[in-house]
LOMIFI-770626 format. One record per residue: residue in one letter; x, y, z of N, C-alpha, C in turn. Coordinates in nm, 2 decimals. Each point is the difference from the previous one (the first is absolute). Layout:
<sites>
{'A'; {X; Y; Z}; {X; Y; Z}; {X; Y; Z}},
...
</sites>
This chain:
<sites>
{'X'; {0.08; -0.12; 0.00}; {-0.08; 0.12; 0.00}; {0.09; 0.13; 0.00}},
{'X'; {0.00; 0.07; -0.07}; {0.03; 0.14; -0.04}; {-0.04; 0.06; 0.12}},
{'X'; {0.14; 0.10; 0.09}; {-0.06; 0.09; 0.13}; {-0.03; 0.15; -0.12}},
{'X'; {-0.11; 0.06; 0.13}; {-0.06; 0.10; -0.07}; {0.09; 0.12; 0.01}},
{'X'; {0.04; 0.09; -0.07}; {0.07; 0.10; -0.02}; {-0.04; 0.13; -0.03}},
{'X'; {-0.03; 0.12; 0.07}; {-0.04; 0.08; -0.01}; {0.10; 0.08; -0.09}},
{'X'; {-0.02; 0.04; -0.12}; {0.15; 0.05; -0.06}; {-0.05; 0.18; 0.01}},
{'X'; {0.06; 0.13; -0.03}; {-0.04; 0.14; -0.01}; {0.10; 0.03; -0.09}},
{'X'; {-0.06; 0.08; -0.12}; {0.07; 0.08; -0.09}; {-0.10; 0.12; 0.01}},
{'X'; {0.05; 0.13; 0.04}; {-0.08; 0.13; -0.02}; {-0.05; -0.03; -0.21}},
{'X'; {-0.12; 0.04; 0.03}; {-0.02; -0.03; -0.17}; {0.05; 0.13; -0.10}},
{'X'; {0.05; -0.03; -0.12}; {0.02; 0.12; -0.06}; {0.15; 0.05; 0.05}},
{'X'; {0.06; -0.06; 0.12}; {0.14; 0.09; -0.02}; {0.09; -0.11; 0.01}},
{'X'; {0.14; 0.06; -0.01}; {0.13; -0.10; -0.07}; {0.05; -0.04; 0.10}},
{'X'; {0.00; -0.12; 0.07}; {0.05; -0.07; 0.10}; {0.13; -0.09; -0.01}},
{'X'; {0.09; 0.07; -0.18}; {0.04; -0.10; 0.01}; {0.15; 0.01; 0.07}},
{'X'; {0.09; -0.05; 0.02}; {0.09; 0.06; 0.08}; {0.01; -0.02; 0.10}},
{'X'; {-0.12; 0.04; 0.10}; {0.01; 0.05; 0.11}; {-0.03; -0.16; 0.13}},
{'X'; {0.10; 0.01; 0.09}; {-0.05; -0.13; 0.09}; {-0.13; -0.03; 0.05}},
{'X'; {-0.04; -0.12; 0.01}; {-0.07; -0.04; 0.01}; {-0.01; -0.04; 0.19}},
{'X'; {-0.15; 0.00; 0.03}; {0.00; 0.03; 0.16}; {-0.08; -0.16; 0.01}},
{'X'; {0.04; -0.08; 0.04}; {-0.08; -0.09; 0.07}; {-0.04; -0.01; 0.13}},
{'X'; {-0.11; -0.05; 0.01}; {-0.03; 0.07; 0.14}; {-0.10; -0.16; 0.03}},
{'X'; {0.00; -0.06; 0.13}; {-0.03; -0.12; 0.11}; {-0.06; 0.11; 0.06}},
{'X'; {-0.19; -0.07; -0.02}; {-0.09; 0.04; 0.06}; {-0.13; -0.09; -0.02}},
{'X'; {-0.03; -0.06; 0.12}; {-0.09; -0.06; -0.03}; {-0.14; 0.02; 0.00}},
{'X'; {-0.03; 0.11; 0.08}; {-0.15; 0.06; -0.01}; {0.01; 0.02; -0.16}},
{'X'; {-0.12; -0.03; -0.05}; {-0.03; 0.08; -0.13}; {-0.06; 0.17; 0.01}},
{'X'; {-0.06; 0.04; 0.12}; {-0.03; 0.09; 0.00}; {0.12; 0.09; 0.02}},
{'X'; {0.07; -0.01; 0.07}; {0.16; 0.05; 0.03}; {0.05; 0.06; -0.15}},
{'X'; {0.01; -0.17; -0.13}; {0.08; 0.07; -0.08}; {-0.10; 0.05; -0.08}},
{'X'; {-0.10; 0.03; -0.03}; {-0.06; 0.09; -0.02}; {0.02; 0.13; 0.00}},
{'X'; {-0.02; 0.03; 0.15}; {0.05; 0.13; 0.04}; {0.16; 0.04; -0.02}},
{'X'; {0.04; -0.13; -0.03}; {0.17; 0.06; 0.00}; {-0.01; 0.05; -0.15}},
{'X'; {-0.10; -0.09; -0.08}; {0.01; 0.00; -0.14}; {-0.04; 0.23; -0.03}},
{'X'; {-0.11; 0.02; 0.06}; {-0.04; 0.12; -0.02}; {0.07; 0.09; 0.07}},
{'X'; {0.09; -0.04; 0.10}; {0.13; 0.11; 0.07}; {0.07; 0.05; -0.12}},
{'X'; {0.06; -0.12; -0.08}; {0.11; 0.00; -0.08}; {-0.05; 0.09; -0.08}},
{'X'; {-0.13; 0.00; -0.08}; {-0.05; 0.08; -0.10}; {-0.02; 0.16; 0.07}},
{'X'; {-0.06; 0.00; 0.12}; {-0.02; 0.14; 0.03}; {0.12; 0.05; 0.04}},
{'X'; {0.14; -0.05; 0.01}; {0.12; 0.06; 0.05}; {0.09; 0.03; -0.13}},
{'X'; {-0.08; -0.06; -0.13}; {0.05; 0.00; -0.13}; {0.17; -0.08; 0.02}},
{'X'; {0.01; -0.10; 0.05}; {0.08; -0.08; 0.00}; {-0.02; -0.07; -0.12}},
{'X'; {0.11; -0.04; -0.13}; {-0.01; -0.02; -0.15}; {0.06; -0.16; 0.04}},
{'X'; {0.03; -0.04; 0.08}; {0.07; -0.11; 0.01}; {-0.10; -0.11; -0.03}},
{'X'; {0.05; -0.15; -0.05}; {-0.12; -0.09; 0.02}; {0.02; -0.06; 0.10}},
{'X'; {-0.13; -0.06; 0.03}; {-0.03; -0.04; 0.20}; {-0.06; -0.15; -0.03}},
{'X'; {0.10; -0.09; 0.00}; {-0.07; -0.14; 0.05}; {-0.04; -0.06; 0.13}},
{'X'; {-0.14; -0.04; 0.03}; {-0.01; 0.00; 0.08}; {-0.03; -0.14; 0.05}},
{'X'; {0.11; -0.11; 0.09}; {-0.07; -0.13; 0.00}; {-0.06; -0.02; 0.20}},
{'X'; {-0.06; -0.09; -0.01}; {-0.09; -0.03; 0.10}; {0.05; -0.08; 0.13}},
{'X'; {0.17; -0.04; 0.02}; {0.02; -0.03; 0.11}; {0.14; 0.02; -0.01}},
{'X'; {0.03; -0.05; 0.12}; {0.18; 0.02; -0.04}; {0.04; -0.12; -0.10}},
{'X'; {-0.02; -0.15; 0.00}; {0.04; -0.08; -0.04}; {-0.01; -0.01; -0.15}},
{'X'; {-0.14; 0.10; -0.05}; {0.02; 0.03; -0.13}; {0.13; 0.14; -0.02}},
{'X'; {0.00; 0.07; 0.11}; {0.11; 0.08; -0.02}; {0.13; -0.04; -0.01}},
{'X'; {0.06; -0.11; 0.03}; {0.11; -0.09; 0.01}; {0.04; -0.08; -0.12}},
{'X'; {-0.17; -0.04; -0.08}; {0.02; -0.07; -0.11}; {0.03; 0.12; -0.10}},
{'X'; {-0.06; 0.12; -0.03}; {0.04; 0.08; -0.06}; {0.13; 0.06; 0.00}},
{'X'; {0.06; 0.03; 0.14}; {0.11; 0.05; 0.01}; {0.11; -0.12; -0.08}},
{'X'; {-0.07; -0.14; 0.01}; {0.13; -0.17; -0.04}; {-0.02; 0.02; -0.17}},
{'X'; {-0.11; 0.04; 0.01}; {-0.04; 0.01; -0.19}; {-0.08; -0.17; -0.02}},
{'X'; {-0.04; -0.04; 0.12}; {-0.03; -0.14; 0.02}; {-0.14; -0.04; -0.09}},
{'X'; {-0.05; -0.09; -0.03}; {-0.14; -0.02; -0.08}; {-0.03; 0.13; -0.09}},
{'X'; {-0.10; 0.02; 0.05}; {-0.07; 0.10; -0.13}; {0.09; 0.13; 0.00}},
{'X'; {0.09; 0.05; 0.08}; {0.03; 0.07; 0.00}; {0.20; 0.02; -0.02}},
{'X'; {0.01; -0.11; -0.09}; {0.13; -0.05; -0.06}; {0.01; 0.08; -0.13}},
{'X'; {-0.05; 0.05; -0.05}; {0.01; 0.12; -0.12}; {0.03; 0.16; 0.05}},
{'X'; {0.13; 0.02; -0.02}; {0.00; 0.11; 0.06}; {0.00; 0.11; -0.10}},
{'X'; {-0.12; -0.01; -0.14}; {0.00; 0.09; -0.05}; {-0.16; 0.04; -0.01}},
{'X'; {-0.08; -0.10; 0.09}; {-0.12; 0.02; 0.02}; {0.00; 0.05; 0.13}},
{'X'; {0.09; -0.05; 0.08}; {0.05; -0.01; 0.16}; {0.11; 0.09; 0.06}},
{'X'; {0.00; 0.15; -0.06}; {0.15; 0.01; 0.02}; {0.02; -0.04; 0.21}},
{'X'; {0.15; 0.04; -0.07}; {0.07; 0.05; 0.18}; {-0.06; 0.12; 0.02}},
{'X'; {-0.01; 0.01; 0.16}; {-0.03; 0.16; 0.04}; {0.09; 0.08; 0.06}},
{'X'; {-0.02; 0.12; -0.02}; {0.07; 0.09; 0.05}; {0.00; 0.01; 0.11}},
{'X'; {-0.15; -0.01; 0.09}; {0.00; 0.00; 0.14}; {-0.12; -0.08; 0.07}},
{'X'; {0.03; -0.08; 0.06}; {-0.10; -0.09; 0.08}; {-0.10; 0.06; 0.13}},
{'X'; {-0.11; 0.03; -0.02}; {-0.11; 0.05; 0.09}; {-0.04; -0.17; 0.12}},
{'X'; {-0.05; 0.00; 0.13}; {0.04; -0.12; 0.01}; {-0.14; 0.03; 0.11}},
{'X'; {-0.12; -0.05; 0.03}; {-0.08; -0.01; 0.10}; {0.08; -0.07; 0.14}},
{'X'; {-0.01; -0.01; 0.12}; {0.00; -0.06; 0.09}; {-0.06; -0.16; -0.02}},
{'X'; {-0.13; 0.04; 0.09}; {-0.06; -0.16; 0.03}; {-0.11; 0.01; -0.12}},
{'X'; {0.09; -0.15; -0.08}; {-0.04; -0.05; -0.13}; {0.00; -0.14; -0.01}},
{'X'; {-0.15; -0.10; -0.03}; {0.02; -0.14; 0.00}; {0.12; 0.00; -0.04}},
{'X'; {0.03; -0.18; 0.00}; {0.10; -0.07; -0.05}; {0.15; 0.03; 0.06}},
{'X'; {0.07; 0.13; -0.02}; {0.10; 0.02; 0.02}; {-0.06; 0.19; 0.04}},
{'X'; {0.07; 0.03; 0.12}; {0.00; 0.15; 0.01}; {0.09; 0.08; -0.03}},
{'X'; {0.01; 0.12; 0.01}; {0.07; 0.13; -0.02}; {0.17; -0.02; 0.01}},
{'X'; {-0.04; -0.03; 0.11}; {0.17; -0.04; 0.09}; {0.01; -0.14; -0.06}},
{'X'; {-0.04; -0.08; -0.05}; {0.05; -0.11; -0.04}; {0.03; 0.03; -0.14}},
{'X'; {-0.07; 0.03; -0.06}; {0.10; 0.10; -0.12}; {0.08; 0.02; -0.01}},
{'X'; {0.08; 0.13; 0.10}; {0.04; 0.10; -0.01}; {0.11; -0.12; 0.07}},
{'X'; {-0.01; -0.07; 0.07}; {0.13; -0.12; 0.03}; {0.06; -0.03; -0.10}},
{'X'; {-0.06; -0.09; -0.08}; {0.01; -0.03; -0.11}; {0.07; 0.06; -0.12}},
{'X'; {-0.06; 0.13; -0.01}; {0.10; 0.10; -0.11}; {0.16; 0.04; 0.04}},
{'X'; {-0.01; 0.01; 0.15}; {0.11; 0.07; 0.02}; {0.10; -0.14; 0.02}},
{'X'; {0.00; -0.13; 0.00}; {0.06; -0.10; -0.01}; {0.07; -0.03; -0.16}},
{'X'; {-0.10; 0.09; -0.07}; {0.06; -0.02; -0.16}; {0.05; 0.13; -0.08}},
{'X'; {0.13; -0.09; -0.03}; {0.09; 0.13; -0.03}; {-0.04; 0.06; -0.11}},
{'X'; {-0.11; -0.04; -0.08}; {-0.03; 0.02; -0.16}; {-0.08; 0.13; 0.03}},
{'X'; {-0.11; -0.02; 0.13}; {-0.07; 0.10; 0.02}; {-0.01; 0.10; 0.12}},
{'X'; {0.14; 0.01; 0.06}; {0.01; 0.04; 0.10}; {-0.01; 0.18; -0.01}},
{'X'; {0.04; 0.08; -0.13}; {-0.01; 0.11; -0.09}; {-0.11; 0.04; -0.01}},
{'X'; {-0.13; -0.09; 0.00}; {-0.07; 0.06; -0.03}; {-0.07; 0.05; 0.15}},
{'X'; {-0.06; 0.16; 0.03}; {-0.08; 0.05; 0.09}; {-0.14; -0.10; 0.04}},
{'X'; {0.02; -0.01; 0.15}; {-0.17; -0.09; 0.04}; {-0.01; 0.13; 0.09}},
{'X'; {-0.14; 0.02; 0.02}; {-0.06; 0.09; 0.03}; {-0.10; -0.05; 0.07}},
{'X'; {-0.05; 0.02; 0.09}; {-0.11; -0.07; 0.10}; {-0.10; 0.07; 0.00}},
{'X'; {-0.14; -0.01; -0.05}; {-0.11; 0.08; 0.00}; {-0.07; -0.13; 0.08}},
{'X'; {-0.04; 0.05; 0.16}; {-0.12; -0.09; 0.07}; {-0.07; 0.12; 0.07}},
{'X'; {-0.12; -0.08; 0.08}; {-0.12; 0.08; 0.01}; {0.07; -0.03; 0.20}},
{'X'; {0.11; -0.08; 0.01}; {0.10; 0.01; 0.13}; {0.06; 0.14; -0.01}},
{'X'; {-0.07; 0.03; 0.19}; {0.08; 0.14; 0.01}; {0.11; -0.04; 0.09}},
{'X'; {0.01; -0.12; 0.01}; {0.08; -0.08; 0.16}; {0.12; 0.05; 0.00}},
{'X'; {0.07; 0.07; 0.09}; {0.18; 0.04; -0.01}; {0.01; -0.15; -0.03}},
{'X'; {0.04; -0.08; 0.06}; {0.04; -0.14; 0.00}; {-0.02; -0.02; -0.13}},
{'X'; {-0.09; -0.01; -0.09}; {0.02; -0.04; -0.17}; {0.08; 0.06; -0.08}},
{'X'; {0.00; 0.15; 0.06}; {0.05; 0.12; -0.05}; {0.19; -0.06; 0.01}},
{'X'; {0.01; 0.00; 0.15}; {0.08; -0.04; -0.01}; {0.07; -0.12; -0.01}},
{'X'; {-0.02; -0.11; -0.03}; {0.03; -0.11; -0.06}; {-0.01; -0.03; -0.15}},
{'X'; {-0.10; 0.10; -0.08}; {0.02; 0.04; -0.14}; {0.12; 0.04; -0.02}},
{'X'; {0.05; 0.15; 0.07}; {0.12; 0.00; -0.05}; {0.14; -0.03; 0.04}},
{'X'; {0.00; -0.10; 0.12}; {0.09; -0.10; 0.03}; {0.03; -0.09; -0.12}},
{'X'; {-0.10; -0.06; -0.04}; {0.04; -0.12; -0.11}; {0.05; 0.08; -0.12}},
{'X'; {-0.09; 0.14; -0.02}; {0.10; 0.01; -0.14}; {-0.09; 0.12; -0.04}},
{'X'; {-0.16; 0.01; 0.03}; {-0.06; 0.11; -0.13}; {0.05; 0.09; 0.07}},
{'X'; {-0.02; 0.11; -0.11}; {0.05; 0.13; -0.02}; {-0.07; 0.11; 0.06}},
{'X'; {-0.16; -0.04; -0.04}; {-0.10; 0.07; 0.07}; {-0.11; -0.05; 0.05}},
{'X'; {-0.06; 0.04; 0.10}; {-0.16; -0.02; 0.08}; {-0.06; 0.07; -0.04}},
{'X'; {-0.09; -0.02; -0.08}; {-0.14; 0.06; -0.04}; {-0.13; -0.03; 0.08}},
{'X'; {-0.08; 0.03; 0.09}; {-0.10; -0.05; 0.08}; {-0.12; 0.07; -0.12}},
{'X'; {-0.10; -0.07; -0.02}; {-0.10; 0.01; -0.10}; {-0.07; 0.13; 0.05}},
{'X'; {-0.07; 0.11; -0.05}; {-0.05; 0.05; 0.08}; {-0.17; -0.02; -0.06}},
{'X'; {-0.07; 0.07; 0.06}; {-0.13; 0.02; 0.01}; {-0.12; -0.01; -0.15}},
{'X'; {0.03; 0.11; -0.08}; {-0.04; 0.14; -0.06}; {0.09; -0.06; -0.14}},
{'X'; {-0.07; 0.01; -0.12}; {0.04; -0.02; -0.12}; {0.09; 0.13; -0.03}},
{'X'; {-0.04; 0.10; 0.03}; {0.09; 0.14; -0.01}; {0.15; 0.00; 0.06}},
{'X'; {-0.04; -0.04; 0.16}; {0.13; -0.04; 0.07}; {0.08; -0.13; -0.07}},
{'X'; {-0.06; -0.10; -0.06}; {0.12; -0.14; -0.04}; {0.04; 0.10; -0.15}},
{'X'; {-0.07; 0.09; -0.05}; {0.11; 0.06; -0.16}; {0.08; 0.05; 0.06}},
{'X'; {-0.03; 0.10; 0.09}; {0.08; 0.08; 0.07}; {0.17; -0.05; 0.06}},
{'X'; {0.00; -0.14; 0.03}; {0.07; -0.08; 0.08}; {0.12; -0.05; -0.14}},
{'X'; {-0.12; -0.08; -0.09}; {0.06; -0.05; -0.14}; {0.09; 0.08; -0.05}},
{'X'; {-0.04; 0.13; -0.02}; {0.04; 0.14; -0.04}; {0.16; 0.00; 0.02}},
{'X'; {-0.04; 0.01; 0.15}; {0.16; 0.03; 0.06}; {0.11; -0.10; 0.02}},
{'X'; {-0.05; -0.12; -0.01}; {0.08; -0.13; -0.01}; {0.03; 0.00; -0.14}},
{'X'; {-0.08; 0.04; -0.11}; {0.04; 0.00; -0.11}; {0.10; 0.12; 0.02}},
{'X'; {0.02; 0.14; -0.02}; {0.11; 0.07; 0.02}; {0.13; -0.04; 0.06}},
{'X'; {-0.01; -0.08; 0.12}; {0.11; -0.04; 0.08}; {0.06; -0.12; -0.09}},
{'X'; {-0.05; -0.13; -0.04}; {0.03; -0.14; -0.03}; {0.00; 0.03; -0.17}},
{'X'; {-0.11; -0.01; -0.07}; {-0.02; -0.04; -0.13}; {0.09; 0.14; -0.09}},
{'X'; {0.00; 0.13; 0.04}; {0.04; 0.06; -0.13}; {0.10; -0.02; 0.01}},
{'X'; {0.09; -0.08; 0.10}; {0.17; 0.05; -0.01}; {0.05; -0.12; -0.08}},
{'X'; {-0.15; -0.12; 0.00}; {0.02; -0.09; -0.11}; {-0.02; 0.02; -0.11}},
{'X'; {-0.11; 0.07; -0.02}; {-0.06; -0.04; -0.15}; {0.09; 0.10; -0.10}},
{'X'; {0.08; 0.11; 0.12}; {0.10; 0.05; -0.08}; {0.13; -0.10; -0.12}},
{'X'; {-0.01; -0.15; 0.10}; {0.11; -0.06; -0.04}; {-0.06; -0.12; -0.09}},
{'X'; {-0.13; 0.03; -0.02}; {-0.07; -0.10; -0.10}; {0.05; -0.01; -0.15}},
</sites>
């Protein structure tokens, strides 16, 4: 069975170049809302979005369906939920930083955890940033916005 894949291209503009954001989230309502942040923050990047970590692991290995990495690229920066069936946030983020292929690329923690303790054990193992989800569709563009300024343009410059 084919896992479901939420994929996001802004329609009408040129995406090509620019890294690509995958993002481990398993609410579908979540990537939703992440989906309409990225558009109201006018972030041009494309945003794959899979449904647990363990699909996020098989994407990041290029494993089953996701062994084409010209349907599949690599991403520029890993968005990562906390508590996610199958495998979590932090079991991910173990996982990446164990492999030297993808240790380069940015993981970024967006959870709806305000816990110091996640906070800080996120960036013990390795991400770069703690993103806590907020409320307000205005406030998550607002957030996207600024993580995009900080993280993605100093990439997409090197796309």
């Amino acid at each position: 069975m084919r896992p479901e894949i939420y994929r996001e291209k802004p329609d009408g503009l040129m995406t090509k170049g620019l890294p690509l954001v995958l993002s481990a989230e398993d609410e579908e309502s979540d990537a939703i809302i992440l989906k309409r942040a990225f558009k109201m923050a006018n972030v041009l990047n494309p945003l794959t979005v899979v449904k647990d970590g363990q699909e996020a692991v098989d994407y990041l290995s290029g494993s089953g369906p996701y062994g084409d990495r010209q349907g599949h690229p690599m991403p520029g920066v890993v968005l990562l939920d906390l508590k996610m069936p199958r495998m979590s946030g932090f079991d991910v983020l173990a996982w990446i930083v164990k492999r030297p292929d993808l240790r380069s690329i940015p993981v970024v923690i967006l959870s709806s955890s305000s816990s110091e303790a996640d906070m800080r054990k996120a960036r013990e193992m390795g991400a770069l940033e703690y993103l806590v989800k907020p409320n307000g569709l205005d406030q998550y563009a607002k957030i996207i916005q600024s993580w995009h300024s900080r993280w993605l343009k100093s990439l997409d410059g090197l796309a």
